[in-house]
C-alpha positions as CSV (number, residue, x, y, z in Angstrom):
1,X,26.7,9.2,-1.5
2,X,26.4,8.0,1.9
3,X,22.5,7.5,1.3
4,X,22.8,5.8,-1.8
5,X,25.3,3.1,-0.3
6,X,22.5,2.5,2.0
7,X,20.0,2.0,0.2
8,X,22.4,-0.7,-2.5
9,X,23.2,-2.6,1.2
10,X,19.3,-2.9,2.2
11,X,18.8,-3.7,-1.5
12,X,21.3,-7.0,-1.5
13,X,20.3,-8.1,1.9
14,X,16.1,-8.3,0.0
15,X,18.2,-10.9,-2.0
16,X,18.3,-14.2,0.6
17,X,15.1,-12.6,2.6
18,X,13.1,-12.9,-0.7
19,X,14.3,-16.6,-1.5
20,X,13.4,-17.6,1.5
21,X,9.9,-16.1,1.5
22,X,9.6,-18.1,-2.0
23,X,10.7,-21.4,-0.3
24,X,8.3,-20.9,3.2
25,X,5.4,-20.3,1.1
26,X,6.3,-23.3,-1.3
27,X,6.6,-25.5,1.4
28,X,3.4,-24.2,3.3
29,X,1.5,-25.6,0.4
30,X,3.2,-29.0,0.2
31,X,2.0,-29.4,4.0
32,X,-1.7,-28.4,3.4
33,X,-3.8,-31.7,3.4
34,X,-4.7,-33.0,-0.2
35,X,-3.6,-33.8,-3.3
36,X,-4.0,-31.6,-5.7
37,X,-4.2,-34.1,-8.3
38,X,-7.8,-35.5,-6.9
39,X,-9.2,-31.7,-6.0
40,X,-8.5,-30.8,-9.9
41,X,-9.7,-34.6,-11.4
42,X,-12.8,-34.9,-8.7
43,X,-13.0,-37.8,-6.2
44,X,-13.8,-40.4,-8.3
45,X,-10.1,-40.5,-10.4
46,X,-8.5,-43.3,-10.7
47,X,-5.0,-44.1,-9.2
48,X,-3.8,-43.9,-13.1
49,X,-5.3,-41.0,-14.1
50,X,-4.0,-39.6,-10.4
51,X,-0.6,-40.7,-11.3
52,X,-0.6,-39.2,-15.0
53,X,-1.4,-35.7,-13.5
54,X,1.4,-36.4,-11.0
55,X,4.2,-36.5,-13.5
56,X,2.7,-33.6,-15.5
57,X,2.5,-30.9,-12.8
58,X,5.5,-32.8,-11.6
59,X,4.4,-34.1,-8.5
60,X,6.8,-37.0,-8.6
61,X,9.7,-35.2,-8.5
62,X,11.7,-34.6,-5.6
63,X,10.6,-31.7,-3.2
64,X,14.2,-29.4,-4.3
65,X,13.2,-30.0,-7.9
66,X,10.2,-29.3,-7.3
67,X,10.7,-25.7,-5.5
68,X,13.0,-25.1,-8.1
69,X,10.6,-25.0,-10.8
70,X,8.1,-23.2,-8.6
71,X,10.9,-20.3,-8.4
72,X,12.0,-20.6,-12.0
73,X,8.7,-19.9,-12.9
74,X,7.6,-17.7,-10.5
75,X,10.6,-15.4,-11.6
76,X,9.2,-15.4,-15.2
77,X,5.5,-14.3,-13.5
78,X,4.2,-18.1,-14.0
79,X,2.5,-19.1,-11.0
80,X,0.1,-21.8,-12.1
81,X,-3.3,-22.4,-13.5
82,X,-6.4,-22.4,-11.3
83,X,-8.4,-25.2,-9.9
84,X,-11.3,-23.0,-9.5
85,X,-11.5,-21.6,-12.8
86,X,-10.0,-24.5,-15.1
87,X,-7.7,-22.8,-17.8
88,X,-7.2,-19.5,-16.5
89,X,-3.6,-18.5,-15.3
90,X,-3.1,-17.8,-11.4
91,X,-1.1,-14.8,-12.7
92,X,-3.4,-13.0,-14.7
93,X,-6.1,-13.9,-12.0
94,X,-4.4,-12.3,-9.0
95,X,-2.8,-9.0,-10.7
96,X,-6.1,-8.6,-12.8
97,X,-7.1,-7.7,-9.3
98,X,-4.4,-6.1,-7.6
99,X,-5.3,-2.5,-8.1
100,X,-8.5,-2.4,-6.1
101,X,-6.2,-3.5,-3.4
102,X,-3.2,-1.1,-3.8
103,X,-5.9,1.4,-4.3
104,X,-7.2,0.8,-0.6
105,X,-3.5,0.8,1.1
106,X,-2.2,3.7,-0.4
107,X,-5.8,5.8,0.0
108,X,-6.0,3.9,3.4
109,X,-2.7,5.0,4.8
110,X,-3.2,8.5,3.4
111,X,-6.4,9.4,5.0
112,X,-4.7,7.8,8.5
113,X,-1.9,10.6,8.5
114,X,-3.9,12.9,7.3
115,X,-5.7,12.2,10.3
116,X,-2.8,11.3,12.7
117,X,-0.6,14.3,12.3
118,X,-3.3,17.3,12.9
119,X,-4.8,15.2,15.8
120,X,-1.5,14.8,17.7
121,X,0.0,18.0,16.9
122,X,-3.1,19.5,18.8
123,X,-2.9,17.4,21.7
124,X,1.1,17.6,22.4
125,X,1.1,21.5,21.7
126,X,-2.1,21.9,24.6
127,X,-1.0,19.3,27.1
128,X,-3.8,18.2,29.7
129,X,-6.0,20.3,27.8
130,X,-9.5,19.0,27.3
131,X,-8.7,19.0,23.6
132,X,-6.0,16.7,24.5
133,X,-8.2,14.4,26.5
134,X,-10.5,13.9,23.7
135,X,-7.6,13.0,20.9
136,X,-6.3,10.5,24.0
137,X,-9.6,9.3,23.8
138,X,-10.1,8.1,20.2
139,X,-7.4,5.0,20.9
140,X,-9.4,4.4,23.9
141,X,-12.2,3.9,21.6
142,X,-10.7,2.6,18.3
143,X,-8.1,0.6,19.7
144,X,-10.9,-2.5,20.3
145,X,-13.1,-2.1,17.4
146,X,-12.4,-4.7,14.7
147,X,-12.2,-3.3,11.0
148,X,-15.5,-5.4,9.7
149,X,-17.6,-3.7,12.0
150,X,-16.2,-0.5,11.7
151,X,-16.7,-0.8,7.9
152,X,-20.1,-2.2,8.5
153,X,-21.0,1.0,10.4
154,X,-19.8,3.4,8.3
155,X,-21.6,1.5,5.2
156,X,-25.1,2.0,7.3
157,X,-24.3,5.6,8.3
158,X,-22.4,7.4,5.0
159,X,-24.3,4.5,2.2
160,X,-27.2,4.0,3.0
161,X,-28.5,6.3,5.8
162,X,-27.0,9.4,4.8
163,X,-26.4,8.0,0.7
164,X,-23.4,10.2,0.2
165,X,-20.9,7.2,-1.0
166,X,-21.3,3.9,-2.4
167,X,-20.8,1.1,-0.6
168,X,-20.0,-1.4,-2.9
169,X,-17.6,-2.6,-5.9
170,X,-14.4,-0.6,-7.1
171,X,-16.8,1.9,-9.5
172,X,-15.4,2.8,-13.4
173,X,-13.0,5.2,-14.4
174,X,-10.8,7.7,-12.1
175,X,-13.9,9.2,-10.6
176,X,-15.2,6.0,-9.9
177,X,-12.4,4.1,-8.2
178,X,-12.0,7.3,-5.6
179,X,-15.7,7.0,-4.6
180,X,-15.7,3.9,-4.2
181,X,-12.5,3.3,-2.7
182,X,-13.3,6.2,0.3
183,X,-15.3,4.3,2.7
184,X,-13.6,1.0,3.1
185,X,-10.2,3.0,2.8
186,X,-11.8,5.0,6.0
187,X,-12.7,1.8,7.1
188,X,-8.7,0.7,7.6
189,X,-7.6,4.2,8.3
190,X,-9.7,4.3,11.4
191,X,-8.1,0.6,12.5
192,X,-4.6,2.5,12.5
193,X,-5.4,5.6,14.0
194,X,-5.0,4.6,18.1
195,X,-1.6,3.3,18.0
196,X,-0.1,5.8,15.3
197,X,-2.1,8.8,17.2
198,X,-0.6,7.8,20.5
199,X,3.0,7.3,18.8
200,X,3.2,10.3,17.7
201,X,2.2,12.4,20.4
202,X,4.3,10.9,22.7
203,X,7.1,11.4,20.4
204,X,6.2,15.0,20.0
205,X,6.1,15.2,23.4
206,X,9.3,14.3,24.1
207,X,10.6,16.5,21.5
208,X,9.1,19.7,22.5
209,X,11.3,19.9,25.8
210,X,14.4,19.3,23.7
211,X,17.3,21.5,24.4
212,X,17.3,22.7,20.6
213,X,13.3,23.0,20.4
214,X,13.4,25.4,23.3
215,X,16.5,27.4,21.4
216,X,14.5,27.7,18.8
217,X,11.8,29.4,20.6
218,X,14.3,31.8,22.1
219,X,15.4,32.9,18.7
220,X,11.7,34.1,18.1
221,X,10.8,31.6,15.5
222,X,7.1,31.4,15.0
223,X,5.4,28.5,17.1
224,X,3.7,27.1,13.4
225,X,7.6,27.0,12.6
226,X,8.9,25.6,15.5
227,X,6.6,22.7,15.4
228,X,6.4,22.0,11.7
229,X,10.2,22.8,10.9
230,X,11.7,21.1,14.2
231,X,9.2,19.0,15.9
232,X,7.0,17.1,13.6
233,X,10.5,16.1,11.6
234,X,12.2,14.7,15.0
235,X,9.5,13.1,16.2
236,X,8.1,11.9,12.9
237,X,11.8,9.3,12.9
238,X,9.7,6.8,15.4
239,X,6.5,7.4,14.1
240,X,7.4,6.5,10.8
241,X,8.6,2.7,12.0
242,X,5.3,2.4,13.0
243,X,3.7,3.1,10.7
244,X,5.4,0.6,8.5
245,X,4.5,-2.1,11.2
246,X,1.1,-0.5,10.5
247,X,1.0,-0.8,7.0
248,X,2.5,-4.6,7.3
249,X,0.2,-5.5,9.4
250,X,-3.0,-3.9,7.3
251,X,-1.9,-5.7,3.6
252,X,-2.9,-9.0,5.5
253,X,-6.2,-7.4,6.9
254,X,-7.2,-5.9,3.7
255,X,-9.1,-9.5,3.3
256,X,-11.7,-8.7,5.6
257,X,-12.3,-5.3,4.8
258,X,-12.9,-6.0,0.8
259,X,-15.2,-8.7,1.7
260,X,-17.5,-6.4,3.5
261,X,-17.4,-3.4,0.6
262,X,-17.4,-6.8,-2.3
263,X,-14.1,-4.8,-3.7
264,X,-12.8,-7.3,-5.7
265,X,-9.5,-6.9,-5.1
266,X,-6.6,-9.6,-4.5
267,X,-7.7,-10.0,-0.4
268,X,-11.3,-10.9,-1.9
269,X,-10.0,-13.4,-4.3
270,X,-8.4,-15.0,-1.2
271,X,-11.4,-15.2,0.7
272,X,-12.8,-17.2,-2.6
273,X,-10.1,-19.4,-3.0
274,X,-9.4,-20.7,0.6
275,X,-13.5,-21.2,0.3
276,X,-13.2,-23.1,-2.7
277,X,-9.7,-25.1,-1.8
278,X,-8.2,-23.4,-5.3
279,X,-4.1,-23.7,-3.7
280,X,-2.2,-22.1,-6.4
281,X,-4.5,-19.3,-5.9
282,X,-3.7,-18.7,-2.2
283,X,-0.1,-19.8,-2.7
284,X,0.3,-16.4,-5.6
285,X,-1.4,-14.6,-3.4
286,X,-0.2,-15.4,0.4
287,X,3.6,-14.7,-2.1
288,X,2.3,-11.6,-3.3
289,X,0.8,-9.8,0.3
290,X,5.0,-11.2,2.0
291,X,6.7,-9.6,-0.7
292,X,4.5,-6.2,-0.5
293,X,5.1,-6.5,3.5
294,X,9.0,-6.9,2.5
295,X,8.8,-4.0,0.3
296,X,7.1,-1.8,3.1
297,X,9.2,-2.5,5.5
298,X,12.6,-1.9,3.2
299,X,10.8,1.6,2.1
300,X,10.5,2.2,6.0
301,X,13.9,1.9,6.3
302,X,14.7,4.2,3.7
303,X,12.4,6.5,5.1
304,X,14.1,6.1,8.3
305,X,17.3,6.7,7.4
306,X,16.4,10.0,5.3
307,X,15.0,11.7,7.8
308,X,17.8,10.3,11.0
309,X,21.5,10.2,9.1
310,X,22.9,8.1,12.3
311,X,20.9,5.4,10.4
312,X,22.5,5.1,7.5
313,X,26.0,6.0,8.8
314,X,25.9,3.3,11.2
């Protein structure tokens, strides 16, 4: 009962957090040099053909009346018409292509625990070890390589050296979209792998010389237990903050990565649309990549207070 109150209280408080990401992305747009009215009509309109398209997109109206028909028809899924590709709706633009995307965050963040836990399991249980000097080394290492040259690597080295995976496109069918999707997902797995490596070690570290970890030990519980059944649990409550910082941090970086793999996902569209000054476009999307950053960091937080109950009863 306790949990579900929670989870209604972080619900309600989403309420005023996601008008106000609505209004700062509005507004961001209204402060971008330009008028749209001369991008869509070309350079050579006239002030009365300028003025026209002002009162139909209803430029002319004051800026509250105008956010309020931004949010009135945002909440029915209308987010404009592109200047890039006359006719075609912004909406069905940008979610035509937001699985590719949602496909490389989920598969992307997979692969980095997968990765993460094992790693740091190994190098808190062995201490000093050389096996825990070479899992400290890997943040060393990753920590200052940027995502489009790791992805370019591992295109040269697994596409086209080795020709295991493709390195391009989001592929057909099931099949498809999991062969495709496992290099540049690699590719932002590897970007978050120093900071949630080093997180959770040191967390598990701290854990192991708890007072009810060594208990545990004295009542001849098996070490797989211990660590799996006590440790990872406690020390995953930090580690799991982190990695929704993580995951915030890599729906805005998802832009660069899909670039270099062409994955035509929502963070490629952006890169066409900033190129090509197409604003509603950007605006949809820039909405789109806050609101999935809001929704990671409330599912943190329910995460968070599932596995730590002081959360939620505080």
């Amino acid at each position: 009962m306790q949990y579900a109150l929670y989870v209604v209280r972080r619900l309600l408080t989403l309420v005023p957090v996601l008008l106000g990401i609505t209004f700062v992305v509005f507004l961001l747009l209204k402060l971008i040099p330009g008028d749209p009215a001369v991008t869509l009509l070309g350079v050579h309109a006239t002030p009365a053909s300028v003025a026209e398209l002002h009162k139909q997109m209803g430029l002319d109206k004051p800026l509250y009346q105008q956010y309020l028909s931004f949010l009135g028809h945002a909440l029915q899924g209308n987010l404009g018409v592109s200047y890039q590709y006359r006719g075609v709706s912004v909406s069905s633009l940008v979610f035509g292509n937001l699985a590719p995307t949602l496909w490389l965050i989920v598969v992307g963040m997979f692969f980095a625990i997968v990765i993460t836990v094992p790693l740091a399991m190994i190098s808190a249980n062995k201490p000093g070890s050389a096996t825990d000097g070479a899992v400290r080394a890997i943040p060393l290492i990753g920590i200052g390589l940027p995502s489009f040259w790791v992805g370019v690597m591992l295109i040269l080295l697994l596409g086209l050296k080795v020709k295991i995976l493709p390195v391009s496109g989001f592929g057909e069918g099931f099949t498809g979209h999991v062969q495709h999707i496992i290099l540049p997902a690699l590719t932002i797995a590897l970007a978050q792998l120093p900071i949630l490596i080093r997180s959770l070690r040191a967390s598990m570290l701290e854990v192991l010389v708890s007072d009810y970890i060594v208990t545990a030990k004295a009542k001849g519980l098996s070490r797989s237990r211990v660590m799996f059944g006590h440790a990872l649990r406690n020390a995953g409550v930090a580690s799991v903050t982190v990695l929704g910082v993580n995951l915030a941090y890599l729906i805005g970086s998802t832009v660069a990565v899909e670039k270099v793999f062409a994955l035509n996902g929502v963070g490629f569209e952006m890169y066409n649309a900033i190129l090509g000054r197409d604003l509603p476009v950007v605006q949809a999307i820039t909405l789109i990549f806050a609101v999935l950053v809001v929704m990671v960091n409330l599912l943190t937080d329910l995460a968070h207070a599932a596995l730590d109950p002081r959360v939620r009863l505080g």
